[in-house]
C-alpha positions in Angstrom: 0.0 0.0 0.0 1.3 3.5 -0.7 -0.2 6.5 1.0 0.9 10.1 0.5 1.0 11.3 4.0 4.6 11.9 5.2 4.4 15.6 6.3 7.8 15.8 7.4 9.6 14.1 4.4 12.2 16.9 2.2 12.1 15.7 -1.0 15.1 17.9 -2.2 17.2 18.6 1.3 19.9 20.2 -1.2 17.9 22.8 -1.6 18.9 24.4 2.0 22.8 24.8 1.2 22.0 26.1 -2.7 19.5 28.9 -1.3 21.8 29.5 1.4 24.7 30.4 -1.1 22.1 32.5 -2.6 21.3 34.5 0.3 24.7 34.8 1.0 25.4 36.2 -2.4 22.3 39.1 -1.6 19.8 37.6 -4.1 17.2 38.6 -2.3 18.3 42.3 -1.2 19.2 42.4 -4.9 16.1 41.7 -6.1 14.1 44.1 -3.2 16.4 47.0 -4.4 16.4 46.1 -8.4 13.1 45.2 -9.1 9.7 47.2 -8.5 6.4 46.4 -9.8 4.0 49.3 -9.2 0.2 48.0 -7.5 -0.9 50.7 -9.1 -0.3 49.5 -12.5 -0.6 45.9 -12.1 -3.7 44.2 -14.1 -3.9 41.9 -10.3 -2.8 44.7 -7.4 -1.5 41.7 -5.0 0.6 40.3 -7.8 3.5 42.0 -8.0 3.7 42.2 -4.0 7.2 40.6 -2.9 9.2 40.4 -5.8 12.0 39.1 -4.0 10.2 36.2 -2.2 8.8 34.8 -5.5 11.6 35.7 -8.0 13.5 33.4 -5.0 11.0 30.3 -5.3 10.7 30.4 -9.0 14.9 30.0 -8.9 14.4 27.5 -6.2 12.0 25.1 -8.3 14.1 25.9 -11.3 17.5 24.5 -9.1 14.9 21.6 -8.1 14.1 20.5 -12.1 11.3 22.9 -12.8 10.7 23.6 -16.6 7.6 24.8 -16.1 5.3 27.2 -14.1 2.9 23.9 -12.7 6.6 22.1 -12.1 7.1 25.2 -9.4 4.6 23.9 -7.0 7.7 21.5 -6.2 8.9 23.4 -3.3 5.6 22.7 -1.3 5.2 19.1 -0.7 6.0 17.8 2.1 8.2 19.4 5.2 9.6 22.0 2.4 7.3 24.0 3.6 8.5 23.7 7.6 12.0 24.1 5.8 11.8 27.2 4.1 9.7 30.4 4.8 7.7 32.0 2.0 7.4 30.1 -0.3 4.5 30.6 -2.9 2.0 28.4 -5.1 2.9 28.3 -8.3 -0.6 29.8 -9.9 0.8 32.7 -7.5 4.5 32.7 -9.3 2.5 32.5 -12.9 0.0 35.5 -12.2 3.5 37.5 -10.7 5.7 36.7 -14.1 2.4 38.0 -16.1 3.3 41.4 -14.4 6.2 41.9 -15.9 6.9 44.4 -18.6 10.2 45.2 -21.1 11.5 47.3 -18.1 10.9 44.6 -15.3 13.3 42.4 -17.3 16.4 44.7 -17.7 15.9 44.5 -13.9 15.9 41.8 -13.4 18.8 41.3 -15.8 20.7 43.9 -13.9 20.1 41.2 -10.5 21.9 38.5 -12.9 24.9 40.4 -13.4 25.7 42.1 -9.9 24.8 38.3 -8.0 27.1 36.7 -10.5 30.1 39.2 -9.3 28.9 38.6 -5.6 29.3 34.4 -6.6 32.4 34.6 -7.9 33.9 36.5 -4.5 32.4 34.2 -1.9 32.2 30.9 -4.0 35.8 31.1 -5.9 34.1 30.9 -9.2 36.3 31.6 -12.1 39.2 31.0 -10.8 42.3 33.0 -12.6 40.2 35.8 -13.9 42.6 37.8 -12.7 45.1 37.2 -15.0 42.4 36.3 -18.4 38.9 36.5 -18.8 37.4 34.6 -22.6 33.5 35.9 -23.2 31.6 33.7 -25.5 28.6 35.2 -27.2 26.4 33.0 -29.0 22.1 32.5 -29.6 19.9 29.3 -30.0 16.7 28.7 -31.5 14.1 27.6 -28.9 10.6 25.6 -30.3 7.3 27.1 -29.3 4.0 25.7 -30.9 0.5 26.9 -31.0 -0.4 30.8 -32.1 -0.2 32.0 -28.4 3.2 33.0 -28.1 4.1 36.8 -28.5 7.2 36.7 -30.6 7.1 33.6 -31.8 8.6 33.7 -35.3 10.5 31.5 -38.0 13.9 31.4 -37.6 16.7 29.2 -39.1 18.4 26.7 -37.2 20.8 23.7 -37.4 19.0 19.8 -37.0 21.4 17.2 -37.9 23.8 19.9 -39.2 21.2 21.3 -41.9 20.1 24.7 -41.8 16.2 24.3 -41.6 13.1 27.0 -40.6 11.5 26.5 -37.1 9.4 28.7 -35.3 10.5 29.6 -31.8 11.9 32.6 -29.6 15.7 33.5 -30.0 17.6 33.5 -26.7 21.2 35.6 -27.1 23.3 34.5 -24.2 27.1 36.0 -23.2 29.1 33.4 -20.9 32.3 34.1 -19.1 35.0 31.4 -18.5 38.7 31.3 -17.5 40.9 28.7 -18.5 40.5 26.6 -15.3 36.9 27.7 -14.5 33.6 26.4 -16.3 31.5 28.9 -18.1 28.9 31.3 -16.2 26.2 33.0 -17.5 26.8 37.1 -17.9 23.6 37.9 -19.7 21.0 36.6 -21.4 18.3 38.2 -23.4 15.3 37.0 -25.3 14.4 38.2 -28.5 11.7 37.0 -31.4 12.6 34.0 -33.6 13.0 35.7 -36.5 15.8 38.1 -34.8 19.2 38.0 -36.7 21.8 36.1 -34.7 24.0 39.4 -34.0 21.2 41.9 -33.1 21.8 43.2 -30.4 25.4 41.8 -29.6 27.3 44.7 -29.4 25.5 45.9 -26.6 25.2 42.3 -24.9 29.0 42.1 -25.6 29.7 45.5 -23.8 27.7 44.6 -20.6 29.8 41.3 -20.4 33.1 43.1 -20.2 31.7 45.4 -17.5 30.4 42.2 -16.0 33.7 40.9 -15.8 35.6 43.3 -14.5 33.2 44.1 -11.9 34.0 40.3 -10.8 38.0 40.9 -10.6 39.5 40.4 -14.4 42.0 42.7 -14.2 43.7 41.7 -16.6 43.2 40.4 -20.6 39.7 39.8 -22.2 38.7 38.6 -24.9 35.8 37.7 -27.1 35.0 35.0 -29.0 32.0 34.6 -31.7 31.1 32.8 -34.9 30.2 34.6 -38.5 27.2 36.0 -36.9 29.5 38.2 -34.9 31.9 39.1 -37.0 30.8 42.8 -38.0 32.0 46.1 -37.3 29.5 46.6 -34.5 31.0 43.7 -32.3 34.3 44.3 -33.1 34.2 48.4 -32.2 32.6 47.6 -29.0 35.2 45.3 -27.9 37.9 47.8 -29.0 36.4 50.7 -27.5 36.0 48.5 -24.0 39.5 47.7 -24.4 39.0 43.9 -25.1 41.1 41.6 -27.4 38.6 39.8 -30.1 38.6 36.6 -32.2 35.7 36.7 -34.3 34.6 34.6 -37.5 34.5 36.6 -40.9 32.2 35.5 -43.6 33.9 34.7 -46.8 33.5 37.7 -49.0 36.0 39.0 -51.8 37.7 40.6 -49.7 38.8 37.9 -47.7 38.9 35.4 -50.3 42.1 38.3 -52.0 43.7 38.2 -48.9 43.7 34.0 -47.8 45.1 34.0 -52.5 47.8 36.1 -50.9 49.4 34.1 -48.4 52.3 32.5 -49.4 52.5 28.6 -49.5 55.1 28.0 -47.1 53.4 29.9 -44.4 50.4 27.5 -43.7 52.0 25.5 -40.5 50.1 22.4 -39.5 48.4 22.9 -36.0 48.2 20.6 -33.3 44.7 20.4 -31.3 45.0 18.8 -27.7 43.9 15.5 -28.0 44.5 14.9 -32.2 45.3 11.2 -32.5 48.7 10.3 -34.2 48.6 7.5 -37.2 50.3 4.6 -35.7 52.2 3.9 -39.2 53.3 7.1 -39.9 53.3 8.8 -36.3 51.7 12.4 -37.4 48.8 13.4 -36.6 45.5 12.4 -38.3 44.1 15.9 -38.2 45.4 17.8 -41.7 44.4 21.1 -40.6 47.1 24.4 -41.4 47.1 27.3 -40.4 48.8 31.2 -41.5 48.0 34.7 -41.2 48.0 37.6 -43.2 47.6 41.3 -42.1 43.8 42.3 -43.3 41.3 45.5 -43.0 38.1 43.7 -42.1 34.7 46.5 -42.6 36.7 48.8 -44.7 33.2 49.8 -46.5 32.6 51.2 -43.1 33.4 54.4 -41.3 35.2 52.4 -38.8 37.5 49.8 -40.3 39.6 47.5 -38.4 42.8 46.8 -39.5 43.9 43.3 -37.4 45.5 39.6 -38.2 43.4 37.6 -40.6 44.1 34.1 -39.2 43.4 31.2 -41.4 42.6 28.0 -40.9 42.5 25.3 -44.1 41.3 21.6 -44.2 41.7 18.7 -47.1 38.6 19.0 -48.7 38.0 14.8 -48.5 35.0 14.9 -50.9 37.6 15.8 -53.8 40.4 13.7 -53.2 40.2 12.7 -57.1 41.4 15.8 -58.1 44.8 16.4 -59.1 45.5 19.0 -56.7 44.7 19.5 -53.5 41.0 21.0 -52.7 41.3 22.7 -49.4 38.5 24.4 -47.3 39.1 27.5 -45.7 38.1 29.2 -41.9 39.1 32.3 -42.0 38.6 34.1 -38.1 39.5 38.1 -37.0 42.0 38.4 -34.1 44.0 41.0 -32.5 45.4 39.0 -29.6 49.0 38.6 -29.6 49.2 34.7 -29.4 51.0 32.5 -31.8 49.2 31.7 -35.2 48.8 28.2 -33.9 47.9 28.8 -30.4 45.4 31.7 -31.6 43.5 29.1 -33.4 43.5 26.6 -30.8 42.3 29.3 -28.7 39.2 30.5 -30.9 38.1 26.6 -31.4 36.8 26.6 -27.9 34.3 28.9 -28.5 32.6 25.6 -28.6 32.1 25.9 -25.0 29.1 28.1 -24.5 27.6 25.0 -26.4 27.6 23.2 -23.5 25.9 26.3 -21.4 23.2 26.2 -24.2 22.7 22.3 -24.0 22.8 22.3 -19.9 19.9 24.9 -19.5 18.0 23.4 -22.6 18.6 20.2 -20.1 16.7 22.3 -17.2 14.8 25.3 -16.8 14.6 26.0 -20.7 13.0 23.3 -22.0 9.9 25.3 -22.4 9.3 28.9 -22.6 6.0 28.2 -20.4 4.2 31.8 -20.7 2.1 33.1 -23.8 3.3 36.7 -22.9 7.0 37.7 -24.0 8.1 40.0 -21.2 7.2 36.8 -19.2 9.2 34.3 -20.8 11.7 36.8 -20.9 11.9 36.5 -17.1 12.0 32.9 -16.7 15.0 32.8 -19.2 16.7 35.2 -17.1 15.9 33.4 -13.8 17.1 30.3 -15.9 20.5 32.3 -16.0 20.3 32.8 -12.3 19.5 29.8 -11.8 22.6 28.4 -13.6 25.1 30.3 -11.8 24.0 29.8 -8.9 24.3 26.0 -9.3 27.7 26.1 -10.9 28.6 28.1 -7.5 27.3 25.0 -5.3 29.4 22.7 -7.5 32.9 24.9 -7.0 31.9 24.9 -3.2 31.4 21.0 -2.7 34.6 20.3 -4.6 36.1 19.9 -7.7 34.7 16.8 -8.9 31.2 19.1 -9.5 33.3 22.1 -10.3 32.5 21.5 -13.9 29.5 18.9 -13.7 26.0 19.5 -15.6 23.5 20.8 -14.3 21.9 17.7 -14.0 24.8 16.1 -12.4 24.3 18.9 -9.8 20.4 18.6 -9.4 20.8 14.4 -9.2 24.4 14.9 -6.3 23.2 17.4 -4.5 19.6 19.1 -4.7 17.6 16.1 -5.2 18.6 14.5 -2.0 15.9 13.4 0.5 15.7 13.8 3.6 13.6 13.7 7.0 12.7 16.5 8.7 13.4 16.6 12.6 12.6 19.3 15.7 14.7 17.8 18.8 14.6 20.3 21.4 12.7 22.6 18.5 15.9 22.6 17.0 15.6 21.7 12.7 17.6 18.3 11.7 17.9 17.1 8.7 18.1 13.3 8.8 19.9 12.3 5.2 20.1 8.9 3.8 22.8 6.6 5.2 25.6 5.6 2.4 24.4 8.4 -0.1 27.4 8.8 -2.5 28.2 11.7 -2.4 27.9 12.3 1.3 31.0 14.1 1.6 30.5 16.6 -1.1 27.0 17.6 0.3 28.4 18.1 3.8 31.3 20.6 2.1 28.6 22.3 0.6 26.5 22.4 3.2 29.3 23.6 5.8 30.7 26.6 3.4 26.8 28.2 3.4 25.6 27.9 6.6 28.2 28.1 8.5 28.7 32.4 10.1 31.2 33.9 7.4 34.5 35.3 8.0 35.1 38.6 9.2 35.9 41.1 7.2 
């Protein structure tokens, strides 16, 4: 027989340490002091009552596996109630993000980026930002169906590597990453499907530099992006904020004069980490080159940029039957000061954000759950919030989940059960014997609620 009864039964105890991190970061005073929703205005006047308390439980449920508004109602069953204070239904949380307006969201975007730089001081994200911060820019395609959706619009995307038309809203999303730290998100912002990839990125792009200076990079920046980035716009921002760039160029005439140009002996091969050598020969499989030519990308603008045209070339293996070589050619703006080689190797791992995008597609945005656009543009930015937060609870319980998904988090560390005791009216939390990763939680647990250090 099974009966749902069990009043004092925590179905996700990891949820304590994770808010507590929050707290500790200011989410909440953040939120209080960022975000105001006039009663005056509001289409319900109790709805937009207590920002902070139901921004807080909508990142909660997202950190629980939410993906939805109904999924919300998460954080009420059982003793999570008796465990945390405030906590709100979630027809309450859907009425408040229906409140929200174009202004509410740049808010609320302005919450993302000052509790990300609280984060990384407490929690030791990013770890040698000091020394060089890379910011990845990049967008995705997200799938809505039905007519209901305000800004839903075709856009293209890539299934199974082919371009194809999909109707959906357009997330554009700026991460921030160190060489030994996993990415964070520094912005995102939701736009209609049909939105070009780069609209909008210049100003995205300038935020994340402020972003990450605010959080303690000192030193060298710079800013990676694909074709869609590669235009004067992108490129003038990160020069006028005193960034490095390595962005994509489209291959125009231009280019195409200046890759005829370079001189055959130039082209070096490179050497990726992890290329696999041919056990006969002993070189590497990979037959990529690379050279650089001196190039003055936008010059049909009023601001060209005059920077190292780096070039990478591949054997084009679908014409090996011709007599000579057919190569393929990637050509990428840079003004770093890096080795040809090392300055592609560098760029390549762009690739990166690609895992942010396929973690919260994994979590909180695997539906845009409102009909109204300033709404969904909240939850994506929660989703954000949500992200770092998580990645923060990971660096804290150690560095095995330093760099783990965010399901690898939820599943370790938030999803753990747990029984909810009052000895002496004192709160226990009675966790299951043998749990695996026992000793993780308890690092976790004892860096955010245990009294911080003096200052």
């Amino acid at each position: 027989m099974a009966v749902f009864d069990e009043a004092n039964l925590v179905s996700f105890a990891g949820l304590a340490p994770v808010m507590a991190l929050a707290e500790r970061a200011g989410l909440s005073g953040l939120v209080g002091q960022k975000v105001r929703i006039d009663p005056a205005v509001a289409r319900v006047r109790s709805a937009g009552v207590n920002p902070a308390g139901k921004l807080t439980s909508i990142i909660a449920g997202m950190a629980c596996g939410a993906d939805c508004i109904d999924d919300l109602d998460v954080i009420r069953c059982g003793g999570m109630k008796r465990l945390f204070g405030g906590v709100y239904a979630a027809t309450t949380l859907g009425q408040f993000l229906r409140e929200f307006t174009h202004g509410h969201t740049l808010q609320l975007g302005s919450v993302l980026r000052a509790h990300l730089v609280n984060l990384v001081s407490i929690a030791g994200l990013l770890p040698g930002i000091e020394q060089r911060a890379v910011i990845d820019i990049d967008s995705l395609l997200r799938p809505v169906f039905g007519h209901g959706k305000q800004g839903a619009s075709y856009g293209h995307t890539k299934i199974a590597g082919k371009q194809v038309l999909r109707k959906g809203l357009s997330p554009l999303v700026t991460t921030i990453s160190t060489a030994t730290g996993a990415p964070v998100i520094a912005g995102i912002r939701l736009r209609a499907g049909k939105a070009g990839s780069g609209k909008g990125a210049a100003s995205m792009i300038a935020e994340a530099i402020r972003t990450a200076r605010a959080a303690g990079a000192s030193g060298e920046i710079l800013v990676r992006g694909d074709s869609a980035y590669g235009n004067a716009a992108v490129v003038n921002a990160c020069l006028k904020a005193r960034a490095w760039f390595s962005v994509v160029l489209v291959k125009n005439p231009a280019v195409a004069r200046a890759i005829a140009q370079i001189p055959d002996d130039a082209w070096v091969p490179v050497h990726y980490p992890g290329a696999v050598p041919d056990p006969d020969t002993g070189q590497l499989i990979s037959d990529a080159e690379v050279a650089e030519i001196e190039f003055t990308a936008f010059a049909s603008t009023s601001t060209p940029v005059t920077a190292r045209l780096v070039v990478r070339r591949v054997r084009d293996r679908a014409k090996t039957a011709e007599l000579f070589q057919v190569w393929r050619y990637h050509p990428f703006l840079t003004n770093t000061t890096d080795p040809t080689a090392q300055a592609d190797i560098t760029h390549r791992r762009h690739a990166i954000i690609e895992t942010v995008l396929s973690d919260v597609i994994d979590g909180p945005l695997a539906h845009l759950p409102s009909g109204q656009f300033a709404s969904n543009a909240a939850w994506v930015i929660c989703t954000a919030i949500t992200h770092n937060l998580l990645r923060a609870a990971g660096t804290l319980a150690g560095t095995r989940h330093a760099a783990a998904r965010g399901a690898t988090l939820r599943r370790h560390l938030v999803a753990v059960p747990a029984r909810l005791a009052r000895p002496q009216r004192r709160p226990v939390l009675h966790l299951p014997a043998h749990w695996p990763w026992a000793e993780h939680w308890q690092r976790l647990w004892i860096a955010t609620t245990d009294p911080p250090p003096a200052a």
